[in-house]
C-alpha positions in Angstrom: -0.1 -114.5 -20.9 2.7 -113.1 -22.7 5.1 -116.0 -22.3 7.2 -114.2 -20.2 8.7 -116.9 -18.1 11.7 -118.9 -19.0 10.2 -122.6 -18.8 12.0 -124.2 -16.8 9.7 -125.4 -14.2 11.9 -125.3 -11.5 9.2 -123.2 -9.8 6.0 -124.1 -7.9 4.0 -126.5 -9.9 1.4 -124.4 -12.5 -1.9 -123.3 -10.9 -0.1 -123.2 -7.1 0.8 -120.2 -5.5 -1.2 -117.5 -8.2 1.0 -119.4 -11.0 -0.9 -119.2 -14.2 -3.7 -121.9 -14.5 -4.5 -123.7 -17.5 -7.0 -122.8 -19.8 -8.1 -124.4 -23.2 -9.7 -122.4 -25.4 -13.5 -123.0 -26.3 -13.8 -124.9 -23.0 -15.6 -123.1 -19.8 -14.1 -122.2 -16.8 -14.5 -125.3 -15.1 -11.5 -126.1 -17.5 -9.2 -124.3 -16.3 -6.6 -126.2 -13.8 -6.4 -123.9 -10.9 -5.3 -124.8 -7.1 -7.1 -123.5 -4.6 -8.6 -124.3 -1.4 -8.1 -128.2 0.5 -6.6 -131.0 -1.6 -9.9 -132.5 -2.0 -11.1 -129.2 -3.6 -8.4 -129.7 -5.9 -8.8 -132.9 -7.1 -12.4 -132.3 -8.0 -11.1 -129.5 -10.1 -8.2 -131.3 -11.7 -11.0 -134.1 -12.3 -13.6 -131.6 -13.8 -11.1 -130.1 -15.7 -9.8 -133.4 -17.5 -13.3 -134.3 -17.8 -14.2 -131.5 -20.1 -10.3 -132.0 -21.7 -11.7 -135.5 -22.8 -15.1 -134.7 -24.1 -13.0 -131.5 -26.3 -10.8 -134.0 -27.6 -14.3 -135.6 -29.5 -14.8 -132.4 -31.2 -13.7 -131.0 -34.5 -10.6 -128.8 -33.5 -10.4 -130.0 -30.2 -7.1 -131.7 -30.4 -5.2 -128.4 -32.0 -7.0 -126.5 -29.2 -5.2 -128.8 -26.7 -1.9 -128.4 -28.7 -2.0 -124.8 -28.8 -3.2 -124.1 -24.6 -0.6 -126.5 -23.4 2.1 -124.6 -26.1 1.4 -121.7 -24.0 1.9 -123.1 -20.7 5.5 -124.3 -21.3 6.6 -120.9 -21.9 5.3 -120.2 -17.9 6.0 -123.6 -16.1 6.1 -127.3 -17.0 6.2 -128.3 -13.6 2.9 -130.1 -13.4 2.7 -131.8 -9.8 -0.9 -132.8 -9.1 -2.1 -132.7 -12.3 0.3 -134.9 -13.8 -2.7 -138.2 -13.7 -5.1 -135.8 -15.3 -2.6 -134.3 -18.3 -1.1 -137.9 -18.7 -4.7 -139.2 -19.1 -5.9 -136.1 -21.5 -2.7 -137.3 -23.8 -3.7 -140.3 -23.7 -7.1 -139.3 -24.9 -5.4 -137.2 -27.7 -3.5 -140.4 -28.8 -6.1 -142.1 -29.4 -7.9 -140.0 -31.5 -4.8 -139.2 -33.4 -4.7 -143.0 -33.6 -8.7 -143.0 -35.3 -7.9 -140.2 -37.7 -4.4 -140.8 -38.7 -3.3 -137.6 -37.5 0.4 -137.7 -37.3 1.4 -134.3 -36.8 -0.8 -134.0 -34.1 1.1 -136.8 -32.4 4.2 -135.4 -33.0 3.2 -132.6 -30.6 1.9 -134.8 -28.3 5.2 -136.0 -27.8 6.5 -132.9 -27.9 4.6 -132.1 -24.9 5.3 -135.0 -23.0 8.7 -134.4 -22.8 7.9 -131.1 -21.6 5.8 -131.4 -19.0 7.2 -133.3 -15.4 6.6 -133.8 -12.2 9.0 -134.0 -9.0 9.7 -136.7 -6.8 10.4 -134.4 -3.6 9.6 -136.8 -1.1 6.0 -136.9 0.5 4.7 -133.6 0.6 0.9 -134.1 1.2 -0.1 -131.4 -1.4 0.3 -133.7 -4.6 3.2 -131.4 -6.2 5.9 -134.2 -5.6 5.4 -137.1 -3.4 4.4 -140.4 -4.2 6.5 -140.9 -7.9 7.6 -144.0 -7.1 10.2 -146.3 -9.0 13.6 -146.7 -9.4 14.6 -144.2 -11.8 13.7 -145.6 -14.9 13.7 -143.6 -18.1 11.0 -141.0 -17.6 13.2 -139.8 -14.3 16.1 -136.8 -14.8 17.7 -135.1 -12.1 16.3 -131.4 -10.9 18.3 -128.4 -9.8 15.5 -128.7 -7.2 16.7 -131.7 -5.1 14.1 -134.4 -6.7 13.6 -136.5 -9.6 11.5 -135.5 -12.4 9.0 -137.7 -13.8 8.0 -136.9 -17.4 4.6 -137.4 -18.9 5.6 -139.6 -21.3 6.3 -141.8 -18.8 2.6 -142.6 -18.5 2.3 -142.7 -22.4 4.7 -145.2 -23.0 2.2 -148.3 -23.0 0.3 -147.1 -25.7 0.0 -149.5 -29.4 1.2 -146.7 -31.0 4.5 -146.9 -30.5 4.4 -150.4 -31.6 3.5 -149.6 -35.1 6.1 -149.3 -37.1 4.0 -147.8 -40.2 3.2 -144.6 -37.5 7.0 -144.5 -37.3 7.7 -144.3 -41.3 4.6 -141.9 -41.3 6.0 -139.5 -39.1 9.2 -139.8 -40.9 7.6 -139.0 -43.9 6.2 -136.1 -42.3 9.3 -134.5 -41.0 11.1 -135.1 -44.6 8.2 -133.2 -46.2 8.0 -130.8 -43.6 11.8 -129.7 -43.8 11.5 -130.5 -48.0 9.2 -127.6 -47.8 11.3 -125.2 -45.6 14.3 -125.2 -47.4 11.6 -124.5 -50.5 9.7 -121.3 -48.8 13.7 -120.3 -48.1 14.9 -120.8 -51.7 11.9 -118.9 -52.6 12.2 -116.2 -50.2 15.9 -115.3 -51.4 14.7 -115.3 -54.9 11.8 -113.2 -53.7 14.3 -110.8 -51.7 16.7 -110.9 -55.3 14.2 -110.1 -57.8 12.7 -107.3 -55.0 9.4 -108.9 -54.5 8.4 -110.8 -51.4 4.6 -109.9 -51.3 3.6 -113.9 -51.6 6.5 -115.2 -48.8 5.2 -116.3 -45.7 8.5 -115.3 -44.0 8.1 -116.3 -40.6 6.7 -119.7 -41.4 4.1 -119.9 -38.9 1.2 -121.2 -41.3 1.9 -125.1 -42.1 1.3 -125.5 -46.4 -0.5 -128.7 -45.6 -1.1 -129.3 -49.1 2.7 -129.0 -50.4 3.5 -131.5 -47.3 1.4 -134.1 -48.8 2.4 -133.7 -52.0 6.0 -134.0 -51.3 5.1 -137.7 -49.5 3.5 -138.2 -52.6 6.6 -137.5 -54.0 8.7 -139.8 -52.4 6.0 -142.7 -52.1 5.5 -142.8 -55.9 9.3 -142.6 -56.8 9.9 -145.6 -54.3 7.3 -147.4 -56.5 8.8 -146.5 -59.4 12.1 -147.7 -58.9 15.1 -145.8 -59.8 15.7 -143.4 -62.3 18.9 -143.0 -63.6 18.7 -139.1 -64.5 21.3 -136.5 -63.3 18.4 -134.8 -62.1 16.7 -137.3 -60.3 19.8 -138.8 -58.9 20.4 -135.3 -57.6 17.0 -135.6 -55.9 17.6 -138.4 -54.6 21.0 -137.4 -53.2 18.7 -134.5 -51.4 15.9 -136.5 -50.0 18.2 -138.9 -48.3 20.4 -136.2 -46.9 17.4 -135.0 -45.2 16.0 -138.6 -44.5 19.4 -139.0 -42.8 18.7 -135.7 -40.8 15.6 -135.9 -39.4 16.7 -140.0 -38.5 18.2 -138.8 -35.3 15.0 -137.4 -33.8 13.3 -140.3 -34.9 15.3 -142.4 -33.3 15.4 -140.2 -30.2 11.9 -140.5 -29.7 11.6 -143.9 -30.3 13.8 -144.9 -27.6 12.3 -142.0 -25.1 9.2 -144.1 -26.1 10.0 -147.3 -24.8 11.3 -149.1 -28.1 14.2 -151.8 -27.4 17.3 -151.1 -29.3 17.0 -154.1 -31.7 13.6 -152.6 -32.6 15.0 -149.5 -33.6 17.8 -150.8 -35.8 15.6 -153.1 -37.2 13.1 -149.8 -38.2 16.9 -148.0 -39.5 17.7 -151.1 -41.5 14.3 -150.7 -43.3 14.6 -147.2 -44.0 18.1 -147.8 -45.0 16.8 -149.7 -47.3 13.7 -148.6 -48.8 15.4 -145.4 -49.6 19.5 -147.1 -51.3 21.1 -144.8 -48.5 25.1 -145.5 -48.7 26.8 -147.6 -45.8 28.2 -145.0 -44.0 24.9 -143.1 -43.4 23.4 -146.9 -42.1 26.5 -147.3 -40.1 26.1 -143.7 -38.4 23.0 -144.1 -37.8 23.8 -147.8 -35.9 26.5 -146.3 -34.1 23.8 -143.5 -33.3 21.0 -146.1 -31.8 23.6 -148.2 -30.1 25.4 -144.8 -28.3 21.7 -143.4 -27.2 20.7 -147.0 -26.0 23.3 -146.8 -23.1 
């Protein structure tokens, strides 16, 4: 598709009614989510599908191919209904092997995704698009312009250890840091590009990731947290930088830690640390309290 719908998903759920199914590249057509005929025909398609989902996920690439299929369904619908089980359990899947192979980014789109991605409590319908949710209207539950509840995938992902670890949590914030560290860089070195009348070597719309400047900008910070301070005008000025953009990328962080089940106390506790680690100034900590304790309601 060309991603010409608006993503909302206040439609029918995907695959119903001749919405687009979805596919995931390098897997066969028996992959593809697709409703049609009696229920029963439908769940043993939903279950073939996350069958083959799973045994991608083994592969080399398969969890980008994931990434990138269901990328291209939220710009159709995100209204999941009776595939909600079956794309909660295939994130699940992805988790773990993110979890085996340390891959941090990827999990950073998985829970990108399962905020995305709902289902609506409409009452017992019979055809597996709303019904049978449940609950009381815990976290995972918003309102709909539709009349029901929706239920979020990452509802279903909120068990997992992963959350628990609070080394993932420094590691993804490490990530982001780099990540925006290397944005404002590729900018910098676009405008100089666009002054001196050259721009031959700019990726300017920023779609490939420099993996390799990434790490080496958490190299960066790891070692000069190792080091200890250094007093330079230059390296204070650096300093000055990172934690401005530490302090940034903190209130996502802390977003998704609390969309991920985390209690409030475990989340100032990770905000103390970082505080810490990194000499951020009292009024940044304090902010960032105020900003835990105000999203915590």
């Amino acid at each position: 598709g060309d991603g010409d719908g608006d993503g909302d998903g206040d439609g029918e759920a995907f695959g119903e009614n001749g919405a687009d199914p979805l596919t995931v590249p390098g897997v066969d057509s028996r992959c593809q989510i697709a409703f049609t005929g009696n229920r029963m025909t439908r769940m043993e398609e939903l279950n073939s599908a996350a069958t083959e989902v799973a045994a991608m996920l083994q592969t080399h690439g398969g969890v980008p191919r994931l990434v990138r299929a269901l990328n291209r369904q939220r710009t159709h619908n995100v209204n999941v209904g009776a595939a909600y089980p079956f794309l909660a359990g295939s994130l699940l899947c992805m988790l773990n092997r993110c979890l085996e192979h340390n891959d941090i980014d990827a999990v950073l789109n998985a829970m990108m995704l399962a905020q995305s991605f709902y289902r609506c409590d409409d009452g017992p319908s019979g055809d597996g698009s709303g019904g049978g949710v449940g609950g009381d209207g815990g976290s995972g539950m918003r309102g709909s312009s539709g009349g029901g509840k929706r239920e979020f995938l990452k509802t279903a992902l909120e068990k997992h250890p992963l959350w628990r670890d609070e080394s993932f949590w420094h590691q993804a914030l490490q990530l982001c840091v780099a990540k925006q560290q290397l944005q404002l860089s590729t900018l910098r070195s676009a405008e100089r590009a666009v002054e001196d009348g050259y721009n031959d070597e700019v990726n300017a719309d920023g779609s490939r990731i420099q993996y390799e400047q990434i790490d080496h900008n958490i190299l960066c910070w790891q070692m000069a947290a190792e080091d200890g301070p250094d007093d330079s005008e230059e390296a204070l000025e650096q300093v000055k930088s990172t934690n401005t953009i530490i302090f940034a990328q903190m209130g996502g962080i802390v977003h998704s830690m609390l969309e991920f089940g985390l209690a409030k106390d475990e989340v100032q506790g990770f905000v103390s640390s970082v505080c810490e680690e990194n000499e951020m100034g009292e009024e940044h900590r304090e902010m960032l309290m105020a900003h835990v304790a105000a999203s915590a309601r």
